[in-house]
Structure formats: structure tokens, C-alpha cells
C-alpha positions as CSV (number, residue, x, y, z in Angstrom):
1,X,-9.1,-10.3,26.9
2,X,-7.3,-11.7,24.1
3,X,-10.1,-12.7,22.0
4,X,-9.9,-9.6,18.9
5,X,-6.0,-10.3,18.5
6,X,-6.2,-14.1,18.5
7,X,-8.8,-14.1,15.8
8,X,-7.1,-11.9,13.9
9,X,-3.7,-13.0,14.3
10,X,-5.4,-16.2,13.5
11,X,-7.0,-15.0,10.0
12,X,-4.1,-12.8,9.4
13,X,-2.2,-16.6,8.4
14,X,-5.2,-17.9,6.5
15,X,-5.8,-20.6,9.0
16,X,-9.1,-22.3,10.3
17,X,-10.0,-23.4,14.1
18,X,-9.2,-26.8,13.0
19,X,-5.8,-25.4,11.1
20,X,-4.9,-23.5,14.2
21,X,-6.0,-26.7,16.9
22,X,-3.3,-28.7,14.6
23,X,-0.7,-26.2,14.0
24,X,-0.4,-26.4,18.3
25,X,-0.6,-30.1,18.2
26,X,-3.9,-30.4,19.3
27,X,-3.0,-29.0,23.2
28,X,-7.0,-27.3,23.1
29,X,-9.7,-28.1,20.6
30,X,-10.8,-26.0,18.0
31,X,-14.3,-25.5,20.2
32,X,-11.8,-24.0,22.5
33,X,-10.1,-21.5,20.7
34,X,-13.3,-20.1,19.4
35,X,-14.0,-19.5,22.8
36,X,-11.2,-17.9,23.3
37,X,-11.8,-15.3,20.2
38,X,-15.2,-14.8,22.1
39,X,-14.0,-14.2,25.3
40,X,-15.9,-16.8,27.1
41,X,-12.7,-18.4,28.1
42,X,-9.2,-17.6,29.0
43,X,-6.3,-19.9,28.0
44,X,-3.4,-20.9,30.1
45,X,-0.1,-19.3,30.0
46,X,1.3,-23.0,28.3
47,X,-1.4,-22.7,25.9
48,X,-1.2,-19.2,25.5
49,X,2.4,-19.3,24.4
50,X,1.9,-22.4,22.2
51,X,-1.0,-20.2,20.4
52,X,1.7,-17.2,20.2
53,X,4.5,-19.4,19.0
54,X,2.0,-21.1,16.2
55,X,1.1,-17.7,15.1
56,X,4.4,-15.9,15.3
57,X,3.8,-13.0,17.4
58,X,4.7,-12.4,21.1
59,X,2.4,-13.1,24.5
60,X,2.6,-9.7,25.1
61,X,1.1,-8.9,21.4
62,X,-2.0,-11.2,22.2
63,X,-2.7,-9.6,25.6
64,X,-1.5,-5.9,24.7
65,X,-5.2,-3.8,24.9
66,X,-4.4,-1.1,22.3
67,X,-7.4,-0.9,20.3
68,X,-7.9,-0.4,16.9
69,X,-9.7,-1.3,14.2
70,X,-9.9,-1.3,10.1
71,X,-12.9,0.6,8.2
72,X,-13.1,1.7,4.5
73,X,-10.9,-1.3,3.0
74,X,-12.3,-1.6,-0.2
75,X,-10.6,-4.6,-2.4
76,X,-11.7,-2.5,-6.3
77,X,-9.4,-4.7,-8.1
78,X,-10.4,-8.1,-6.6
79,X,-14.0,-9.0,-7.9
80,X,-13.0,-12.4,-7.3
81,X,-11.3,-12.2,-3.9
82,X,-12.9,-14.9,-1.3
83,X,-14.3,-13.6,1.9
84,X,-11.4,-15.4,3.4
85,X,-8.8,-14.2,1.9
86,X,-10.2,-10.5,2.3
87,X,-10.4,-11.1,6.1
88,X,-6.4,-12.3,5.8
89,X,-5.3,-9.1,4.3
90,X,-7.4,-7.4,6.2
91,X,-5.5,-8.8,9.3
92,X,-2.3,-8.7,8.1
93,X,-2.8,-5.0,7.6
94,X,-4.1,-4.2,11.5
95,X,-1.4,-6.6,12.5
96,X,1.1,-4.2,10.3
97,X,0.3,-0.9,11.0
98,X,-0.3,-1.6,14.6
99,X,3.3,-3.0,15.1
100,X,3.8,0.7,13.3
101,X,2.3,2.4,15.4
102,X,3.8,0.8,18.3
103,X,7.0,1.8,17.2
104,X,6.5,5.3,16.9
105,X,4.7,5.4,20.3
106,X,8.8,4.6,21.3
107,X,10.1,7.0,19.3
108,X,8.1,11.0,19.9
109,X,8.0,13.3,17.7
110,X,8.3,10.7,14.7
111,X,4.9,10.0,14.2
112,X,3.4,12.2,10.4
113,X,-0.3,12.9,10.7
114,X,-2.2,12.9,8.0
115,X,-3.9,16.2,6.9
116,X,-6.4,15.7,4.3
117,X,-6.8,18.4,1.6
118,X,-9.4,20.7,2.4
119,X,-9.5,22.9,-0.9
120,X,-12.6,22.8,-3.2
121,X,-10.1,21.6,-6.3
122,X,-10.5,18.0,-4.5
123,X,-14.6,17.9,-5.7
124,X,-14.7,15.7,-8.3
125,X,-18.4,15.7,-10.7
126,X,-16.3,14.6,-13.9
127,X,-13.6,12.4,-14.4
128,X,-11.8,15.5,-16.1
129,X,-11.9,17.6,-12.6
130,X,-9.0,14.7,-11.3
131,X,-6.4,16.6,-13.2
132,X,-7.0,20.0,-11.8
133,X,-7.2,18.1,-8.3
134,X,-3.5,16.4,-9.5
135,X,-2.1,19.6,-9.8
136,X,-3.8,20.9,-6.6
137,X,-1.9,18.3,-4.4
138,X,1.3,18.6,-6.1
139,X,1.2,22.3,-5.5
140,X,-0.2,22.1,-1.5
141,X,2.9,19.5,-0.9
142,X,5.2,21.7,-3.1
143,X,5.9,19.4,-5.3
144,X,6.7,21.5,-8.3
145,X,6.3,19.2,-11.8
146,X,9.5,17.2,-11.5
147,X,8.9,13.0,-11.4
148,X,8.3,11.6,-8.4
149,X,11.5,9.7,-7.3
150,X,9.3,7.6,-4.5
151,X,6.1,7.5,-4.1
152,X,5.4,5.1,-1.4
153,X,8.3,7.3,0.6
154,X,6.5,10.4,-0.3
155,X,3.8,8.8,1.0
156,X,4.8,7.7,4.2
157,X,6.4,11.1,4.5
158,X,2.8,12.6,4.3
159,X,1.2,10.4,7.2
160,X,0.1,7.3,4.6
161,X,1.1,4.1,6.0
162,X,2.1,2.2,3.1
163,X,1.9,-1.6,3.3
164,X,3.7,-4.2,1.1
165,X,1.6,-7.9,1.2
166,X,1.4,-11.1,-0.9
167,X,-1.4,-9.8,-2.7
168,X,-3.2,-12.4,-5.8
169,X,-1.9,-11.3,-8.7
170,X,-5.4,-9.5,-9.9
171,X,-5.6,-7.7,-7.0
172,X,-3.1,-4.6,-7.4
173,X,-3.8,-2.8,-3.9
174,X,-6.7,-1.2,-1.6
175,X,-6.7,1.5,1.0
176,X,-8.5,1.8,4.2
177,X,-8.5,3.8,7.6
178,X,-7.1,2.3,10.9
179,X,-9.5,3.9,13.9
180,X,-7.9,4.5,17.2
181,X,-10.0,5.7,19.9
182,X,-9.4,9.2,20.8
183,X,-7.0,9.5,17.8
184,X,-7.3,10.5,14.8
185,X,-7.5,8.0,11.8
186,X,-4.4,6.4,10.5
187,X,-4.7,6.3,6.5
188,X,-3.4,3.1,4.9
189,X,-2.3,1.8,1.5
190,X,-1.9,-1.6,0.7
191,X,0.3,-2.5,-2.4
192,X,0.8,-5.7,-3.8
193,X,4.4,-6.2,-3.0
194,X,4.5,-9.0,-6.0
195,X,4.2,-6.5,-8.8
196,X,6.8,-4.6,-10.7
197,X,7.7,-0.7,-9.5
198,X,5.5,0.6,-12.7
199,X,2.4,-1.1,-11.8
200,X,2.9,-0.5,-7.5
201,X,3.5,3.5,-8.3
202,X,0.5,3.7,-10.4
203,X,-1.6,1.9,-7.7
204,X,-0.2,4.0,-5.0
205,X,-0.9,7.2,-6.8
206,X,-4.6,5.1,-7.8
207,X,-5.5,4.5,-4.3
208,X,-4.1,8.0,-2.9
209,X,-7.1,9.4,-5.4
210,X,-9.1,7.4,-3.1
211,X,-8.0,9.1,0.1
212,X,-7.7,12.9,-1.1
213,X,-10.7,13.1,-4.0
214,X,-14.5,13.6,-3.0
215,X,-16.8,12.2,-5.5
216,X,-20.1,13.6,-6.4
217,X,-22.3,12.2,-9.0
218,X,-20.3,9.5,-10.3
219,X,-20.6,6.2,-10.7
220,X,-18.4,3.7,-9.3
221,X,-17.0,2.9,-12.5
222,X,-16.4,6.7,-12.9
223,X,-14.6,7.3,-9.8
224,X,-12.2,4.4,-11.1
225,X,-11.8,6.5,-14.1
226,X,-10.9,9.7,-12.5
227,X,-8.5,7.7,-9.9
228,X,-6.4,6.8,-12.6
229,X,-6.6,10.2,-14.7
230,X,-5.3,11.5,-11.0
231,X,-2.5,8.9,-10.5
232,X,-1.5,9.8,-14.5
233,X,-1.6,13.7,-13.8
234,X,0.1,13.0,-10.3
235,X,2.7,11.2,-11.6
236,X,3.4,12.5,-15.0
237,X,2.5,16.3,-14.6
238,X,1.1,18.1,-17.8
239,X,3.9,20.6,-17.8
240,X,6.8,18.5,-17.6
241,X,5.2,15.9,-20.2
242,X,4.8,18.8,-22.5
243,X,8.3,20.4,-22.1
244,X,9.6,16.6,-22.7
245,X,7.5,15.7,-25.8
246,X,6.4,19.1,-27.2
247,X,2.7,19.9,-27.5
248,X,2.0,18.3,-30.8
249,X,3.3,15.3,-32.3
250,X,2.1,13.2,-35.0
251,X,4.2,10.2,-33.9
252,X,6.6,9.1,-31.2
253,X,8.7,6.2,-31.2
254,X,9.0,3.3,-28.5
255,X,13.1,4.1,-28.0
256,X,11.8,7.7,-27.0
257,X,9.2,6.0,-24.5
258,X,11.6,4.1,-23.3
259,X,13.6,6.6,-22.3
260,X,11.1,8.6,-21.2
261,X,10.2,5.9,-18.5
262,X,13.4,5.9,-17.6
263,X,12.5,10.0,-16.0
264,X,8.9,9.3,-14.4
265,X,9.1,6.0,-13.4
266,X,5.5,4.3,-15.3
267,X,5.1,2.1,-17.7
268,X,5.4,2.7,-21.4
269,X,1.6,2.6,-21.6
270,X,0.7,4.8,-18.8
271,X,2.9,7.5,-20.7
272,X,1.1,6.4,-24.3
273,X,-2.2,7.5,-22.4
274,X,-0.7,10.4,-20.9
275,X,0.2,12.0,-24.2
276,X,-3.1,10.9,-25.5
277,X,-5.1,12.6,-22.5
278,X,-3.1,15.7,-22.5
279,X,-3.7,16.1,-26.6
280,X,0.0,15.6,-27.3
281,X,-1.6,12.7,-29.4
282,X,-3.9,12.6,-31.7
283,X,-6.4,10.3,-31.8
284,X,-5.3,8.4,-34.8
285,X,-1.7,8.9,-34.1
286,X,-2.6,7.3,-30.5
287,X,-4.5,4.7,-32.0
288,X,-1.1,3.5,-34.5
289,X,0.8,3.5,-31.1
290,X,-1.5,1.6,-29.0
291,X,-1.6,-1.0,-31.4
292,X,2.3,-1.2,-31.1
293,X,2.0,-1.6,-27.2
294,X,-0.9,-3.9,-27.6
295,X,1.0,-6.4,-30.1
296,X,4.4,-5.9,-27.9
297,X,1.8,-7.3,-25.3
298,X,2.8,-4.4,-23.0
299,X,-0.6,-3.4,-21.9
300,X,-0.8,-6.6,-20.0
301,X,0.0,-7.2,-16.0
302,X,2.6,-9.3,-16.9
303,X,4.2,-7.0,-19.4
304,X,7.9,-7.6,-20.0
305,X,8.8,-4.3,-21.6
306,X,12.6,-2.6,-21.1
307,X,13.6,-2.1,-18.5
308,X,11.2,-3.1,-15.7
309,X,11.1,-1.0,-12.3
310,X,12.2,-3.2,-8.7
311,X,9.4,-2.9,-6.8
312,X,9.3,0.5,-4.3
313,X,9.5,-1.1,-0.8
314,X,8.4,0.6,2.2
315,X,11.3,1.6,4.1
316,X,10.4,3.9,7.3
317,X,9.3,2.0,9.4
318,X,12.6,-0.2,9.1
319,X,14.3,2.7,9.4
320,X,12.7,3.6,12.7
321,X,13.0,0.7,14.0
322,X,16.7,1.0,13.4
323,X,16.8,4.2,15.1
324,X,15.1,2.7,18.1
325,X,17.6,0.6,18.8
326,X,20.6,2.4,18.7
327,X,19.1,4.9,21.0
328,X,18.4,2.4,23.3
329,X,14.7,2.5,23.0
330,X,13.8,-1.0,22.0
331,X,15.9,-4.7,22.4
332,X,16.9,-6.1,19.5
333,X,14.5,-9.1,20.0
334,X,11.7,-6.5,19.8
335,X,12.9,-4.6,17.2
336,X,13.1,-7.8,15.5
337,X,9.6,-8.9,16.1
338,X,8.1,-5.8,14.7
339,X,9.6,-5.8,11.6
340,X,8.9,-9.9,11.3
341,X,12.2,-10.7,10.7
342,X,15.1,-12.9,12.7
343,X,17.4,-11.2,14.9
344,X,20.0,-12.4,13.2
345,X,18.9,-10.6,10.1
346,X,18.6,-7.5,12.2
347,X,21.7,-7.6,12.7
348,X,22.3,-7.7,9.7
349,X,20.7,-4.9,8.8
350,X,22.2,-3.0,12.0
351,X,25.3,-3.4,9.8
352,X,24.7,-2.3,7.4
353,X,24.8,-5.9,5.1
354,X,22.5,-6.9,2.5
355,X,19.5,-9.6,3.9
């Protein structure tokens, strides 16, 4: 039955019954194709590849009986997301990481499972504990203190599938768990693939918090807090801050944040409230720099400080998708229709050439 994957292929666009009735030229009624996403009725194959064409994924995908399903998406930076627009990410992202997980059902031996931190440096009761738990995950994935060259790769490399969507610009990214049955769960982090590199590492190393830290006793508000004194410690480790900046200074200028940046990656005021939280700051000194980002009006989303970071794109599963063709695993056509893209831009790609 086709009903689950119609629906959500459906939402996955943003589109109504009416939207979806018109966008096939009105071959079934919109009463109709809610049936179908109940399963009281079947369509016909005509119908069912005009549905498939409108909604730009295969027959097979709408008729395929994998199951899975999405649980613990939690849009934090959205308070003003619609229902509707919740339920089209939240397709898009089954949509994704099944056409993921398809590929590296093709390709064994490729798939990373996730493996969860175990170690009692994950509690959290204060928002302080998240930099102890920092330097307990850079030390279990061996990780030393250097800067993290890419964290969504890093990420992908450790079982997180790491999804890139046309977010709203308030909403910066969530994370949630795909549930397969008889598998274990897949984790996922959605970015929004609209911001700069600064602001999509700091929500990647954010919403990671979210999958390795176990809260007790905090508020929501407070588990926000210690997600981003995590993502800071993650990304900028106290160590290598120090041996940059020295422990103690009574002022530092913008041209030696800037270059700074240029080494871990964040934005100029992520590393102004690193040096404050670490005590390489003091209070009033952090205070005279703030008020520099602030009137530079680099504390904002749309900040236009130097030097800017392109925004870290997902890569692996291109990549395997690559692989899978040239051993023969998977047409081109197919390859192309997981990733989204045209066959000829596959191509493309197969070559080598820039899209």
C-alpha cells in the first residue's frame, strides 16, 4: 500500500490535496487521493505514474515497503514554525535519509552505526558539566584539541546523517531519530543549508549536544544553554584556545579574531564568548569587546563580518552514490534519482566537472 509514502512525499513539497489534484491536471479528485494516503483505495498504474511524476520520485519509491519512521524531531529554533511547514521538513528528512539508506543497502560494509557515548561525563545537572562532556567526546573519538576541519563530515563519519534543507531563516536546524524495525535507530541532523559555514558548524555541534548529552534537572532553557557551551568547548577546545590567546588578557583586538577564525572555523562572536567562558576575558574587558561586535552588528544572523565561511555541505552520500555506480551497483538513472539531481548533472559529476 502506497498510502504512508504518498502522504509524505506529498507534504514533503508543501502541497494540499487540492495542490496535488491540480499539479496532475485534475486525472483523480482530491477526495481520491486522500483515500489513497488511507489506504482505502488503490490508484491505477496511469494515475500512479502521473502522482510520481508530479511529486518527483519514482513508482517504485511510492510502492517500495521499507518502513521507517521519524521520532524526536524537535524544531528549538522555530517558535514560529507552522504545523505545515514542520510536517514538510519532516518529510523531506524521511524522504532523505531513506534514499540514504537505500544506497548503502547497495553498497555493504559502508553503512557507520551510531554508538552513543556511554560514559557518566555525558550527565549533565549544570550547564557547566557540558564542557567536561566536550572534552569527553573529543577524547572517545580521538580527536586531540586541534579545530575541527568538518564537522558535518566528521559527523557522517560517526553514523549522523547530516541533512542540508531550505530551512526559514529563524530556524537554524533540529535533530531527530529515523526508526527502522528490527534496526537500530538512524540519528539525524538537519541544518539549514541557507546559512553561512559559521552559523551551520555551530548548529551541528548544537544539535550533536542534543544526541550525546543526558539532561537532569534542567530546564529547557538550560539544556539550550549547555548545548551551546558544548558546541563552543567542541569546537574551540580550552587547550588550544589557551595556547592561542594565552590565559590572561586584558584586551584582544578584532584583526587577531579575525585571524583566529580563520583556525577554528566560528564566528568572531562565538570565539568572543569562548575567551569569556574559559576566563581568558575578563568581565569588563569582555564587556568593551562585545560592544565592538555588537555595534559592527556581528552578533546578528545576518552578520557580514570578514571573511564569511561557504556553507559545509554534506558530501557522503554523493560520494557513495558515485562509488555505486562505477562498480556497477546502481544505473545512472538511479543514482540520479537518489541524489535528486538530472542525469546529466551526474554526469557531470562522474567527471569530475563543477554542477
Amino acid at each position: 500500500m502506497i498510502g504512508n509514502r504518498l502522504k509524505r512525499a506529498r507534504e514533503s513539497f508543501g502541497l494540499s490535496l487540492r495542490e496535488l489534484e491540480a499539479a496532475i491536471q485534475g486525472q483523480v479528485s482530491a477526495q481520491a487521493i486522500g483515500k489513497y494516503e488511507r489506504d482505502e483505495m488503490m490508484p491505477s498504474s496511469t494515475i500512479l505514474l502521473a502522482l510520481a511524476k508530479a511529486l518527483k520520485v519514482s513508482p517504485e519509491y511510492l510502492l517500495s515497503e521499507r518502513e521507517i519512521e521519524l521520532a524526536g524531531v524537535d524544531f528549538r529554533k522555530a517558535p514560529h514554525a507552522g504545523a505545515k511547514e514542520e510536517r514538510a521538513v519532516e518529510a523531506s528528512v524521511l524522504d532523505q535519509v531513506e534514499r540514504y539508506l537505500e544506497l548503502e543497502e547497495l553498497l555493504p560494509g559502508v553503512e557507520q552505526p551510531w554508538d552513543a557515548p556511554a560514559s557518566k561525563a555525558f550527565d549533565i545537572s549544570r550547564i557547566e558539566d557540558a564542557e567536561q562532556a566536550a572534552d569527553a567526546l573529543r577524547q572517545h573519538w580521538k580527536l586531540g584539541i586541534d579545530p575541527i576541519p568538518s564537522v558535518a563530515e566528521l559527523l557522517e563519519d560517526k553514523g549522523v546523517k547530516v541533512i542540508a534543507l531550505d530551512l526559514p531563516e529563524n530556524v537554524s536546524g533540529s535533530k531527530a531519530f529515523v526508526q527502522r524495525p528490527k534496526r537500530k535507530d538512524v540519528p539525524v541532523i538537519v541544518v539549514n543549508q541557507g546559512h553561512n559555514g559559521e552559523r551551520q558548524r555551530f548548529t551541528l555541534a548544537h544539535e550533536l549536544a542534543h544526541l550525546v548529552l543526558r539532561f537532569s534537572g534542567l530546564s529547557d532553557v538550560e539544556q539550550e544553554k549547555a548545548a551551546d557551551r558544548f558546541a563552543g568547548a567542541f569546537l574551540m577546545a580550552r587547550s588550544m584556545v589557551l595556547r592561542l590567546l594565552g590565559p590572561h588578557r586584558t584586551s584582544i583586538s578584532i584583526g587577531e579574531l579575525a585571524e583566529l577564525k580563520k583556525i577554528f572555523k566560528v564566528s568572531i562572536a562565538s570565539l568572543v564568548v569562548r575567551c569569556a567562558q574559559i576566563g581568558i576575558l575578563t568581565k569588563a574587558a569582555y564587556g568593551r569587546l562585545w560592544g565592538q561586535i555588537k555595534s559592527l552588528g556581528w552578533n546578528s544572523q545576518a552578520s557580514t563580518e570578514p571573511g564569511l565561511l561557504p556553507a559545509e555541505v554534506p558530501q557522503r552520500m554523493e560520494r557513495l552514490c558515485l562509488r555505486a555506480v562505477a562498480e556497477g551497483a546502481i544505473s545512472e538513472a538511479r543514482a540520479a534519482e537518489l541524489l535528486n539531481i538530472s542525469v546529466r548533472e551526474l554526469d557531470r559529476k562522474l567527471m569530475g566537472q563543477a554542477a
